[in-house]
C-alpha positions in Angstrom: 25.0 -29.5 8.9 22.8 -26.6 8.9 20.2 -25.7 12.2 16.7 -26.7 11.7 15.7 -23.8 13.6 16.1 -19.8 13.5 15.5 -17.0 15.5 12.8 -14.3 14.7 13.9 -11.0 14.9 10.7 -9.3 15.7 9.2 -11.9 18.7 12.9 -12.9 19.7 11.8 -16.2 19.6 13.5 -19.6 18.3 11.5 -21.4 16.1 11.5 -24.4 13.6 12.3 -22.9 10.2 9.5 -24.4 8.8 7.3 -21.4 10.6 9.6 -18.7 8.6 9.4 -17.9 4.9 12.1 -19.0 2.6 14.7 -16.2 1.7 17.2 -17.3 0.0 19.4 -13.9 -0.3 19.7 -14.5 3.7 22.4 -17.2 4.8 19.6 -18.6 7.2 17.5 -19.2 4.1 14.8 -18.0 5.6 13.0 -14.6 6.5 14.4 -12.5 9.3 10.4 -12.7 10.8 8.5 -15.9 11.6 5.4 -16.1 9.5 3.1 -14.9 12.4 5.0 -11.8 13.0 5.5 -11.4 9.4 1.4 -11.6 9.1 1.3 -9.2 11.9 3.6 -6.6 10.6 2.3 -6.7 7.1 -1.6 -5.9 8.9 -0.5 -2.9 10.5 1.6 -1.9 7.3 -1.8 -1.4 5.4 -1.5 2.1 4.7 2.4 1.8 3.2 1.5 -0.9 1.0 -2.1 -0.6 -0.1 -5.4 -0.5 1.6 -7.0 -4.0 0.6 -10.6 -5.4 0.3 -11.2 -8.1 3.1 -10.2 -11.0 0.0 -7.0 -9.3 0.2 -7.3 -7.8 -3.0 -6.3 -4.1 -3.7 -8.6 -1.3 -3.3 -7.7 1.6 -6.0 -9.4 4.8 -4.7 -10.3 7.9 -6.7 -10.3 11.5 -4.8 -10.7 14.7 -4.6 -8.6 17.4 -3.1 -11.9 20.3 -3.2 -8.7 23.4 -2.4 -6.6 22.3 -5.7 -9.4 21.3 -7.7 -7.0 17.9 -8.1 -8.1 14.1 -8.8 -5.6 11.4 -7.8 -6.1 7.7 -7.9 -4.2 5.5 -5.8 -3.4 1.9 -3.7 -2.8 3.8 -0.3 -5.1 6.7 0.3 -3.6 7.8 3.9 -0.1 7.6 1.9 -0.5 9.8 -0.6 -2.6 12.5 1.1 0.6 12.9 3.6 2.8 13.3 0.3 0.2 15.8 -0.7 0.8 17.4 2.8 4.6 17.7 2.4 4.4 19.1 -1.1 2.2 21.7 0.1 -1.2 21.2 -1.4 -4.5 21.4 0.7 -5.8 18.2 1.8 -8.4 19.3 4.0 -11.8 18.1 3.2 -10.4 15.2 0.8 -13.2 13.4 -0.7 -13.7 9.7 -1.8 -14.9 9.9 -5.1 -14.7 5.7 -5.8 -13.3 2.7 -4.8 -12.7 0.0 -7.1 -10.7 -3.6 -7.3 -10.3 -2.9 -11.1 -7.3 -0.6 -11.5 -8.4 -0.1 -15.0 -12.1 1.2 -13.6 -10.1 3.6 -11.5 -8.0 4.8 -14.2 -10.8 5.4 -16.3 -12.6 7.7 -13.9 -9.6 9.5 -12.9 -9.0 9.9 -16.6 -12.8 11.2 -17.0 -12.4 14.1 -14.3 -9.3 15.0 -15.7 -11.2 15.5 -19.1 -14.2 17.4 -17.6 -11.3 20.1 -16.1 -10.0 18.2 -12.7 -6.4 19.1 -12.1 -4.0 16.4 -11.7 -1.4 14.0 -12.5 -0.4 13.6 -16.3 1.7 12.2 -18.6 4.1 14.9 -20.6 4.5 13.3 -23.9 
C-alpha cells in the first residue's frame, strides 16, 4: 500500500501528500517540493521565468540598449540584460521603452523601432 505522506526536499519536512503537487514521472507521485515551498521558490525565481503583473500574468518589456543602438523585447528583463552582458554588448544605461501584458503589443513596437533603424533581433528568411 503506498504512504499517504512524503517528504519535501526543500523544508525537510514530512507532509500529507495532499500538500504536494501531483508528478507523476516521480515514483512518489508527487512533486519533490510541498506546495508552500514550491510557491516560495517560484517568487524568488521571478527573474528566470518572467517578471509578472501582480494577477500573475506576464509582463513583456520593450528596451533599449542606448551603446548598441539595439531594441529587444522580452518575459525577464534582468535575464536577458545579463545574456547581453556575457555576449559583450553595453548594457549600461538600459532603458524601459514599454511594458505590456499583450505579447502581440510588445512585438509590434519592437517591430516598429526596428523599422525606424533600431538594431536588433531578426528573422533571416
Amino acid at each position: 500500500m503506498p504512504s499517504a505522506t512524503a517528504k519535501c526536499y526543500k523544508c525537510k519536512r514530512i507532509k500529507k501528500k495532499s500538500l504536494f503537487h501531483k508528478d507523476r514521472s516521480r515514483a512518489s507521485g508527487v512533486a519533490s517540493y510541498c506546495k508552500v515551498c514550491k510557491k516560495k521558490t517560484d517568487a524568488s525565481r521571478t527573474g528566470k521565468y518572467g517578471n509578472r503583473d501582480t494577477d500573475g500574468s506576464f509582463i513583456y518589456t520593450v528596451y533599449y540598449l542606448p551603446e548598441e543602438h539595439y531594441v529587444g523585447m522580452t518575459k525577464d528583463i534582468d535575464g536577458r540584460i545579463r545574456d547581453h552582458n556575457k555576449k559583450g554588448k553595453i548594457t549600461d544605461g538600459y532603458e524601459i521603452v514599454g511594458r505590456f501584458k499583450d505579447p502581440k503589443m510588445a512585438h509590434l513596437m519592437e517591430t516598429r523601432l526596428h523599422l525606424m533603424g533600431y538594431n536588433g533581433f531578426h528573422y533571416v528568411g
